[in-house]
N, C-alpha and C positions, 0 to 999 in steps of 0.2 A: 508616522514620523520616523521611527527604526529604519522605516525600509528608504525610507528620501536620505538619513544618516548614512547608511551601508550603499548607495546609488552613489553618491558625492564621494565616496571614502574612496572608490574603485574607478571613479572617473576616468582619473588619468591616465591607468592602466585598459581602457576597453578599447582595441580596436577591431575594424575591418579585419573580416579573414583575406588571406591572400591569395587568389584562386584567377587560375592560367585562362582568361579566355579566348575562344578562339575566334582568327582572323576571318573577316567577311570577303568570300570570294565578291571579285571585282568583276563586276558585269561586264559583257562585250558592250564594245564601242561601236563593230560593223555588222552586220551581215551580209553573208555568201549567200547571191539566188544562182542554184546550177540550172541546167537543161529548164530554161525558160520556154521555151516551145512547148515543152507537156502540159505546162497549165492551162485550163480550157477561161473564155471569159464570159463573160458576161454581155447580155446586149440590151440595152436600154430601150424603154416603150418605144414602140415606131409613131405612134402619135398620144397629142392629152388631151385634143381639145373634144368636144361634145358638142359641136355647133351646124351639123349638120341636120337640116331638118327635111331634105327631102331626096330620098332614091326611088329608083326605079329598073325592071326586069322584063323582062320580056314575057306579054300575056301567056305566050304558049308554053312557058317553065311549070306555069301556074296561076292560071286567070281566078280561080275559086278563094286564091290569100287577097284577092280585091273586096272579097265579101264576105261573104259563109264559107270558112272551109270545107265543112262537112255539108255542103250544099246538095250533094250527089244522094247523101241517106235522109237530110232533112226535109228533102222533097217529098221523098216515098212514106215516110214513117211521122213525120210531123204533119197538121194541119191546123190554120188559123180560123178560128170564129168569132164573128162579134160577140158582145155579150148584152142583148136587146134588153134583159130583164136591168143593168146598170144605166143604158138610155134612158128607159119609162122614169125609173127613178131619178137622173138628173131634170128629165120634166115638169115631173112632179116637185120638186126643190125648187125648179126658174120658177114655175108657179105660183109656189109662195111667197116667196122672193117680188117678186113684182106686185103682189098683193101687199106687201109690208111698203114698198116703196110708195103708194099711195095712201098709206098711213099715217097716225101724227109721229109715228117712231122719225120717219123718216126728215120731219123738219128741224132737227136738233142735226147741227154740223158732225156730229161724233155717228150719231145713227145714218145717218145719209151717206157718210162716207162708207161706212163698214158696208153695208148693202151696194152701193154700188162696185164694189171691190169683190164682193163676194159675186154679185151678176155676172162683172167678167171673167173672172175667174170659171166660173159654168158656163158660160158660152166657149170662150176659148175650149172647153176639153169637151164637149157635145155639139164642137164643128166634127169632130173623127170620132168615130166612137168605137169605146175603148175595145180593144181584141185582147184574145187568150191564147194560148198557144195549149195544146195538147196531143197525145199519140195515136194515133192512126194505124194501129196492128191489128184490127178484127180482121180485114180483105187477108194482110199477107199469112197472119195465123192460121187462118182456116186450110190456107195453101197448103203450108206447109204440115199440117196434121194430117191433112190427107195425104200426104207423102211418105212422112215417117212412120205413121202410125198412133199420133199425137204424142207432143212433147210441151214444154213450157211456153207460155205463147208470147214471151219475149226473144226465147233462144236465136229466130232468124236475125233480130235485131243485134244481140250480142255476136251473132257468129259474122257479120257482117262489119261489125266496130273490131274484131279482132283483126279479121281481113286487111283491115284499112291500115290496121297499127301496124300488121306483120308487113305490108308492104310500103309503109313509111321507115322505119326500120331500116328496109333494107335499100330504099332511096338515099335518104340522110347517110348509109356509112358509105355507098358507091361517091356521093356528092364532098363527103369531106376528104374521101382518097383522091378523087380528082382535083379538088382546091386545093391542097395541101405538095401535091405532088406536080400540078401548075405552077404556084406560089415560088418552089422551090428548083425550077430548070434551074442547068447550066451544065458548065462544065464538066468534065470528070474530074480535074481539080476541083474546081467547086466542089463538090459532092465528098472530095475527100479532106477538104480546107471543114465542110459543117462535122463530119464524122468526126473530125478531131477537137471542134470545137476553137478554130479557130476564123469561122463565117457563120455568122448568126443564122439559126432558123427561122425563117416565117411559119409559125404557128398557127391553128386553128383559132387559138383566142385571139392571136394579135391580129389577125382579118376581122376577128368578131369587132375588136375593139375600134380597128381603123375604120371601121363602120359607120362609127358618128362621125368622124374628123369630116372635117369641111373639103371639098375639092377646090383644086386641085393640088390643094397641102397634102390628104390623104396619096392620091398617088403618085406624089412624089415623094416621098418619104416610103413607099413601098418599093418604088425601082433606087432609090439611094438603097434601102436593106441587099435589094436583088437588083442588079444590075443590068440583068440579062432579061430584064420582063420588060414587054413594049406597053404602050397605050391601048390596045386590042386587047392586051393578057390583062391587065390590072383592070380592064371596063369587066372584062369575062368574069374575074375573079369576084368584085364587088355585086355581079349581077346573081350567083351562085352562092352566094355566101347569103346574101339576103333569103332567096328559096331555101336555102338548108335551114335557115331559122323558123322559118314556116313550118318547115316540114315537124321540127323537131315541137314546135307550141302546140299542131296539130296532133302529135304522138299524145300529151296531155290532156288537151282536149277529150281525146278519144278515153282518156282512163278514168277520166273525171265523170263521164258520160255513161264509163261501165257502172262505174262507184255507183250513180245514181239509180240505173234501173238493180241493181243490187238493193238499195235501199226499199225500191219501190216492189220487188218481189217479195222481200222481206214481209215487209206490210198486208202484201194481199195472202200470203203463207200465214200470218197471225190472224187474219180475220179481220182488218183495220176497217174503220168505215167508208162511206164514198168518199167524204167530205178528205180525210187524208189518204188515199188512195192518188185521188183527182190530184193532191196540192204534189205528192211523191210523182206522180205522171206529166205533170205541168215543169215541174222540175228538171226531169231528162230531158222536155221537148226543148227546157229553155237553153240544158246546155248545149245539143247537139246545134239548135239554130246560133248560135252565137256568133256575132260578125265580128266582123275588124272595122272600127268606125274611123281610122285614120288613116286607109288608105283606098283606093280608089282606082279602075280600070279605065284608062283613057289612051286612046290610039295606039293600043292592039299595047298598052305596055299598064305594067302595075305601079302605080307612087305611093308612096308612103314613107311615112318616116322613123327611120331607123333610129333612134333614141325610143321610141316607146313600142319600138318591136324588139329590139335588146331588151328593155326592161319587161317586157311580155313574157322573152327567153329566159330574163333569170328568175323570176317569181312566178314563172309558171301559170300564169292568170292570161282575161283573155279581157281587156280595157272594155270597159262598161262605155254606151255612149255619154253616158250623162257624165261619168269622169273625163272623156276626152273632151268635152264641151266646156266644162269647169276650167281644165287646162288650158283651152284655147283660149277662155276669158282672163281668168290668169295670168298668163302672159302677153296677151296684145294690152293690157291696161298696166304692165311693167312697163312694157316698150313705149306708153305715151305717158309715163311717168306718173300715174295713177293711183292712188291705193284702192284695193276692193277687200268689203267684206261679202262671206256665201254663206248661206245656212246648210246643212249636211244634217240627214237625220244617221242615229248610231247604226252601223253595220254598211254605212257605202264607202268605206273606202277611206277615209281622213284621212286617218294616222299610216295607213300603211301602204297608201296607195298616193294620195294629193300629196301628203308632205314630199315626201323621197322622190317624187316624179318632180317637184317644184327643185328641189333639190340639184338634182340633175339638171333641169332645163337650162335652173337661171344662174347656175353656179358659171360665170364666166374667165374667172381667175382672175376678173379685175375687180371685181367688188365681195364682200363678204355677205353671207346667206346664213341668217340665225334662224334658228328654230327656236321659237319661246311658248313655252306653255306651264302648267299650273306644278309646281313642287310634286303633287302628287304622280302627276302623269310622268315625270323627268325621265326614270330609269327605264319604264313602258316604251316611251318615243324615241330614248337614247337605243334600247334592245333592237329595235323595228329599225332604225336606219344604220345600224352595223352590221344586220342582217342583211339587208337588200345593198350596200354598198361592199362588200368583205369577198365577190367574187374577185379572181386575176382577172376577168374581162372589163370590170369594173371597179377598179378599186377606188374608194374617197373612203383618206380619213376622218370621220367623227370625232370631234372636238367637245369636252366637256365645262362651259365656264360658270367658275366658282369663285364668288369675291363679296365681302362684306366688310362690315364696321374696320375689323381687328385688319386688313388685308393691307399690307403696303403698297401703292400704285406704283411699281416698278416700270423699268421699259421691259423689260422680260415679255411683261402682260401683252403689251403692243408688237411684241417684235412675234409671239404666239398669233394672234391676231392676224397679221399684216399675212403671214405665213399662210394660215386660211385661208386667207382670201387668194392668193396668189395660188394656191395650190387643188383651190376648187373643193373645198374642204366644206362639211356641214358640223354647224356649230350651235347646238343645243344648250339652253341656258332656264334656270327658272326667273319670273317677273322680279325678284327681290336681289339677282345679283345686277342685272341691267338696272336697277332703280339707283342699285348702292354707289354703281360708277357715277353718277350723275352725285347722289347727297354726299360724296368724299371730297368731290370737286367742291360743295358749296360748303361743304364743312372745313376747309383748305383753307378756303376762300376768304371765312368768318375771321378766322383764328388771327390769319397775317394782316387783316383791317386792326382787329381788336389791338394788334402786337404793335402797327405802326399809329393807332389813335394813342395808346397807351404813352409810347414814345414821344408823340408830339404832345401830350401836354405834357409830361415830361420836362421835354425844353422849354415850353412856354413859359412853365414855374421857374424854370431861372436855374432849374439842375440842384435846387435846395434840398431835393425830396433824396435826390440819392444818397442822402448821408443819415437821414433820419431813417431808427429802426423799423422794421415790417411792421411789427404793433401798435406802434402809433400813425400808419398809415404811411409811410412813405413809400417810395417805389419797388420797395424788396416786397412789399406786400401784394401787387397787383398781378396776379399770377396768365393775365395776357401776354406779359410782356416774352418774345421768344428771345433764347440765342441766336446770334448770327450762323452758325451751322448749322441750326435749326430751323431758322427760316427759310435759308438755302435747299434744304430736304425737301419741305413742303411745300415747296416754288417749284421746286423736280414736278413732286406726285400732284401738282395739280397741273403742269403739262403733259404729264402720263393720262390725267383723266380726259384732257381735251382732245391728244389723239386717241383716244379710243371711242371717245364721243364720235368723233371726225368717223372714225372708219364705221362705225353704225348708221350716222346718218347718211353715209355714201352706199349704205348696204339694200339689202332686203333683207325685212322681218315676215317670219312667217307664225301666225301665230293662234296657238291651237285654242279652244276655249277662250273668244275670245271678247263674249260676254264679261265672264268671269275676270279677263286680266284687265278689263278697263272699269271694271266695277271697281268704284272707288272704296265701300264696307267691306270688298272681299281682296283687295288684292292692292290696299295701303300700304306702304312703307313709312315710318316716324323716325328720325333722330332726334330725340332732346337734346338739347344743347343752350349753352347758356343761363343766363339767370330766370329763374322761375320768377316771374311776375304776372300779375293779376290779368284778365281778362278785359278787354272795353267793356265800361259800365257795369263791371261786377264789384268795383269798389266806392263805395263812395264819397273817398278822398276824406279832405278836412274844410271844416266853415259851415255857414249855416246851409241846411237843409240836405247834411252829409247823409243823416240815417235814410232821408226819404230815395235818395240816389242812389244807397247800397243793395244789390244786386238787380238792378235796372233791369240787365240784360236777359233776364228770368221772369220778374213780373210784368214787363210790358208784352210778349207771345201767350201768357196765359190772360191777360187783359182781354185779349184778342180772342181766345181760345171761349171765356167767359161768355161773348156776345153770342159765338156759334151754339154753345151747348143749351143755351137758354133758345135759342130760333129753332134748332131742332126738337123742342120737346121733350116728352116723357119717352125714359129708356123703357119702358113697361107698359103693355094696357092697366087699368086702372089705378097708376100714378097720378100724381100730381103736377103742374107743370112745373119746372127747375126755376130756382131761382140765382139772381148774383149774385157772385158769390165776395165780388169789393167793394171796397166802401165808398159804394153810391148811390144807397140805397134811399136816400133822403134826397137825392138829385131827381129834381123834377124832369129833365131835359133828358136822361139818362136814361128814364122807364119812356118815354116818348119813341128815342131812337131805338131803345127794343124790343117795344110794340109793333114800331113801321118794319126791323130787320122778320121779326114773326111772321108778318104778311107778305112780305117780300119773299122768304122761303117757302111760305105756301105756295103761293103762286108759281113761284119756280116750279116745284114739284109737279104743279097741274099741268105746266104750258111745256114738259118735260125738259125744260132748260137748266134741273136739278135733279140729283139723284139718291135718294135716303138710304141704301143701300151699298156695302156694310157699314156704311158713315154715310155724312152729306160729302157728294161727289160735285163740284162744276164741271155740266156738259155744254152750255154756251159760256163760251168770256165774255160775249158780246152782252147778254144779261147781267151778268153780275158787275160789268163796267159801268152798267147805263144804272142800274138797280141798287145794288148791294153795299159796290163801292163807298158809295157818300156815307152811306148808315154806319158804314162801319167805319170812314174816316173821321165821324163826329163822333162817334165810340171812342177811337184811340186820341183823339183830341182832348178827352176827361183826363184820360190819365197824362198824358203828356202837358197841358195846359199851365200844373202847378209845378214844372221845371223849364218852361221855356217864356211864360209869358212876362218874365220879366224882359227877356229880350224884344220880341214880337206880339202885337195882339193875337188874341184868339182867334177873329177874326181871320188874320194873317197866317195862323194856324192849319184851321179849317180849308183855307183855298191850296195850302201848299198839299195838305195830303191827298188833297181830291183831283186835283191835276196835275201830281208825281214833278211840278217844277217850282222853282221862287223867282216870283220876280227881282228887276236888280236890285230895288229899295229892301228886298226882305232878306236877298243874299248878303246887302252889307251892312245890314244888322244882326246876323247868324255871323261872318267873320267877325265882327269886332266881339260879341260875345263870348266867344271861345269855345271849344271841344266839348265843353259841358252841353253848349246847345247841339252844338253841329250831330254829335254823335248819336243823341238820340234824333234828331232829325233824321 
């Protein structure tokens, strides 16, 4: 209190010190650009598109990029065998297999099918039978020891993949001097217009790149770069540029090839067994034979397409046929507007081969291409397509979209979006924010109903409510009701959700695990919302025969549940048999129908139209339609009986569960009665 007295006392005496500050320099209004001629510029891609699916070279650059590159050592060093001992044993399989087919397995629709599925499947692969690939260096080893004086009896192999490398090598840099120094005739101004950086250079990547572009977009967008290049020189240049790409996958090939008999030296240097020996030798055979499954030698020329021999050139891989087949399914079932799903077992390629090549293909800049896969995989699949798109020969941005509960549906969102799509962009997402776009929209959706129902009884009442306080229930209490600037928001964010709705279902989804994201227990989304209310037939309201009705929706599936556990018997050999476990145990009619359901499961079991095994399975419906069915419609007719027969006879009962309809007399006796009957019916 002194010190608030001694504060007040000196009040009127306290000021600001008085202290000079200093003036803010005034920023320039203009700037001076001098000698603008010395700035070099910039030249924008010579093409974006990717739509080119088919070139071709002249066989005599290089007929061997039609098939096996390394066809010239996997002749000599590689040889193919059958493998008779996996025949005998496909034999022996059909053998049994048609033995089973004339079994009782096979007169159950479930056993009949699986067999004859499995038959096909064995004949189709014991039309050809299966071959191995392995190495063939005992002839040239032997040569060669006797030459040197023995050495490693892979070395001629290795010395021979070096050969190839050091003379690819030096093909690919003779090939890019000449394309690059093609690309760029002209003038002697010319030549001093690029030096100064004031005439764009044609690059070795922007040929790679103009690679995909479609013709005859691509060359012409190379003679607008270069003026001075005719239709001869831009055929030349696209025809070389494609052999240089060869050359240089070849280079890899070749290294990938050493890698392995390394390995496989390694192995017989430790003492390894045949068994890995053999799988390290099958290895090297598999890489050196490796083809090109997408492109092909016809009339003296090579085709193929350049999109997946670019993407060969940046990831350094060499397209599996069975991944070019995928692809080619893939995309011809886009182009007739199709969905497909493929099985992949782990290690061919999915993630880092099918997505990114899907990626590329169908990214057309007029529709958006989402990659969706499971939260866990997100950063995995996002890593693997920054990698393979983050060359200058190829560059696409990867997009990451993230949107939930809390997120406001901007236009931002869509104008990102639209952006994507336009720009050929991949856009990876987990199942939960694509679900969220959709539950914002119906949660939007709820709110502005609830706001204008609120409103219009409102007025009905006569506008009396808005003067009575919240507490005693008038309109200040009703917390649906929005503001007008409020509702105007939410009117915005659910036309933000619909075009982004829009631009998905105009899209492609790609999507990984895709077991997992349709499984409805593994890859749910829930918003609560609203008033918590009870369940259908989990309440049983008010009036007579409320307690019998209370949790319906529970005791009538174990009702049901009761009949089967007693038809199946003792869980145990010397048990007893189960008995029911409700109260109907005094019902005569009751133990009759689960007497007749008892023999009826027997007999299943014997006529294999059942299966005890790890429960009772149905392997005929046609059995249990003709059989079961009734036993167990007069089953659930007990318990149902003392909540609907006041409406319906038993009778009436009885024929509606047994042939799943109501006549019209029984339908309008279930509407006049009400929800009470209907919904257990």
């Amino acid at each position: 209190e002194a010190a608030v007295d001694k504060l007040r006392a000196i009040q009127a005496s306290l000021k600001w010190p008085e202290t000079s500050w200093p003036e803010l320099p005034t920023p320039p209004s203009s700037f001076e650009l001098k000698n603008a001629q010395a700035f070099r510029y910039w030249a924008p891609p010579m093409t974006i598109d990717v739509l080119c699916a088919s070139r071709a070279f002249k066989a005599e650059l290089g007929a061997e990029f039609g098939g096996r590159p390394l066809d010239s050592l996997s002749t000599k060093y590689v040889r193919q065998a059958d493998e008779q001992g996996a025949t005998a044993g496909i034999a022996a399989v059909l053998e049994s297999f048609n033995k089973l087919m004339k079994g009782p397995l096979a007169k159950t629709y479930t056993g009949k099918q699986n067999i004859e599925r499995n038959l096909e499947e064995l004949k189709r692969v014991s039309s050809k039978p299966p071959q191995r690939l392995s190495l063939a260096t005992a002839g040239v080893a032997s040569l060669f020891s006797a030459i040197t004086g023995g050495e490693d009896e892979y070395m001629p192999l290795r010395r021979e993949l070096s050969q190839q490398r050091e003379a690819d090598v030096k093909k690919l840099s003779d090939f890019m001097k000449q394309i690059v120094e093609r690309a760029n005739k002209g003038s002697i101004a010319d030549w001093l217009r690029r030096a100064c950086g004031q005439l764009a250079t044609v690059s070795y990547n922007t040929l790679v790149a103009a690679l995909m572009a479609k013709d005859p977009g691509s060359t012409k967008a190379l003679r607008s770069m270069n003026p001075a290049l005719t239709d001869e020189d831009a055929s030349w240049l696209w025809e070389h540029v494609g052999v240089s790409i060869c050359y240089a996958i070849r280079m890899g090939q070749i290294s990938r090839t050493v890698a392995a008999v390394g390995e496989l030296q390694k192995e017989k240097k430790n003492g390894g067994s045949d068994l890995a020996i053999g799988l390290k030798a099958q290895a090297v055979a598999e890489s050196m034979s490796a083809a090109r499954h997408f492109a092909k030698v016809q009339d003296k020329m090579v085709e193929y397409d350049p999109r997946l021999l670019i993407f060969e050139f940046l990831c350094n891989v060499m397209l599996r046929d069975s991944q070019v087949s995928i692809m080619s399914t893939f995309t011809d079932n886009v182009k007739n507007g199709k969905s497909l799903c493929h099985q992949m077992i782990m290690g061919a390629g999915k993630t880092t081969v099918i997505a990114p090549l899907l990626v590329l293909l169908l990214g057309d800049r007029e529709r958006l291409v989402c990659a969706c896969m499971p939260a866990a995989l997100l950063e995995m699949s996002r890593a693997v397509m920054t990698e393979r798109f983050s060359s200058p020969v190829l560059p696409k941005p990867v997009f990451t979209l993230h949107f939930d509960r809390s997120n406001p549906a901007t236009s931002a969102l869509v104008d990102k979006l639209r952006t994507a799509a336009s720009s050929g962009a991949a856009v990876v997402a987990a199942p939960t924010s694509l679900k969220s776009v959709l539950l914002k929209q119906a949660e939007l959706l709820l709110q502005l109903h609830a706001s204008e129902e609120t409103e219009r009884k409102a007025g009905v009442a006569g506008g009396m409510k808005d003067w009575i306080p919240g507490w005693m229930g008038g309109a200040a209490a009703v917390s649906d009701r929005l503001a007008p600037e409020e509702k105007e928001r939410k009117a915005q964010e659910v036309q933000v959700c619909h075009d982004v709705l829009k631009i998905f279902h105009g899209g492609i989804m790609l999507m990984d695990e895709v077991d997992m994201l349709l499984d409805p227990l593994k890859s749910e989304l829930n918003w609560p919302m609203g008033l918590k209310l009870p369940l259908d037939l989990t309440d049983g309201g008010v009036g007579p025969g409320a307690k019998e009705r209370m949790g319906m929706r529970h005791r009538l599936p174990f009702h049901i549940f009761d009949a089967i556990f007693v038809a199946m018997g003792p869980l145990r050999p010397g048990e007893g048999p189960p008995q029911m476990t409700g109260p109907f145990k005094d019902r005569h009619e009751a133990k009759v129908c689960l007497e007749s359901l008892v023999g009826k499961v027997n007999a299943g079991l014997t006529q294999k139209a059942l299966q005890n095994t790890p429960h009772l399975v149905i392997v005929s419906k046609a059995y249990y339609m003709k059989e079961m069915l009734p036993l167990l419609a007069d089953w659930t007719a007990l318990f149902l009986d003392r909540h609907v027969t006041h409406a319906i006879t038993a009778e009436e009962l009885r024929t509606f569960l047994k042939e799943r309809k109501a006549s019209s007399s029984v339908a309008k006796k279930m509407k006049e009665a009400g929800e009470q009957v209907i919904k257990p019916m």
